[in-house]
C-alpha positions in Angstrom: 0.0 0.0 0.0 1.1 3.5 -0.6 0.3 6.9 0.7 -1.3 8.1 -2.6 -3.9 5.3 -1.6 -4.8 6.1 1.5 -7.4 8.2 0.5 -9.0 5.8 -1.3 -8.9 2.6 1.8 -11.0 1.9 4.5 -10.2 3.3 8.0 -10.1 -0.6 8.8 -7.2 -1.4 6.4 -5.0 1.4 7.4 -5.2 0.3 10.7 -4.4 -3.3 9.9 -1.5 -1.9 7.8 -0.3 0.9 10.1 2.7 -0.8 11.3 4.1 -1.1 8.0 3.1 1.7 6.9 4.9 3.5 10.1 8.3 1.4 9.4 8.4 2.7 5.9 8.2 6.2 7.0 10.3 6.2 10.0 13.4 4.7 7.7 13.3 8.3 6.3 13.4 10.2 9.3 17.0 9.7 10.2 18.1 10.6 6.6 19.2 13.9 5.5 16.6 15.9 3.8 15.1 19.1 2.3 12.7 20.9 3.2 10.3 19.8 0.7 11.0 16.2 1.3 10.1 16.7 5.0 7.0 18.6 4.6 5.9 15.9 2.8 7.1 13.0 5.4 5.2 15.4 7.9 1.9 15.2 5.9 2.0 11.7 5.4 2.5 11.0 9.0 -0.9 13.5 9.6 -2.6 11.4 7.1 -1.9 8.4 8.7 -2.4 9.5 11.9 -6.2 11.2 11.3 -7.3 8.1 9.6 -5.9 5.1 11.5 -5.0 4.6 14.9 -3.0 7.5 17.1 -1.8 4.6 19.9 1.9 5.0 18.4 1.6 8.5 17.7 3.5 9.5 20.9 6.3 7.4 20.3 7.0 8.6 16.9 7.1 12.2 18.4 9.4 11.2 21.2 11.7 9.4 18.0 11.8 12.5 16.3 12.1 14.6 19.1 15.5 12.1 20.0 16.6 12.2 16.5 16.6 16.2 16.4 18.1 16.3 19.9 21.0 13.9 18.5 21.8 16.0 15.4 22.2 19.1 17.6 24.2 18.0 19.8 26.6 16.1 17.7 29.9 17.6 16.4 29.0 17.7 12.8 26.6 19.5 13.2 28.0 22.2 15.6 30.0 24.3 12.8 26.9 24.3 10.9 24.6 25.7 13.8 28.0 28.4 14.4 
């Protein structure tokens, strides 16, 4: 299943097909990308979220939230923030 199908499934088979769904999206998170790239990751985690089940939503906020938190406190990143 893919995100440009969503709109067009059942509340029911999202939900059985969440966790997938949920892996596929957070392999993208700790990659490097634009702007446009994570607007888009954003909506399709909204999407997913409004129609299927929220029960993990809190853990992929705290996984972002870590991943952020790693980036800025790493050294690479330091002369990038200066």
């Amino acid at each position: 299943m893919h995100f440009s199908e969503l709109v067009f499934v059942s509340q029911t088979e999202v939900k059985n097909s969440q966790e997938k769904l949920e892996e596929q999206l957070s392999k993208h998170l700790t990659e490097i990308l634009g702007p446009p790239t994570r607007q888009l990751l954003a909506k399709c985690y909204a999407l997913l979220y409004s129609i299927g089940s929220t029960r993990t939503l809190y853990e992929t906020v705290n996984k972002c939230s870590d991943i952020i938190r790693s980036k800025d406190e790493s050294q690479s990143y330091l002369p990038v923030k200066l």
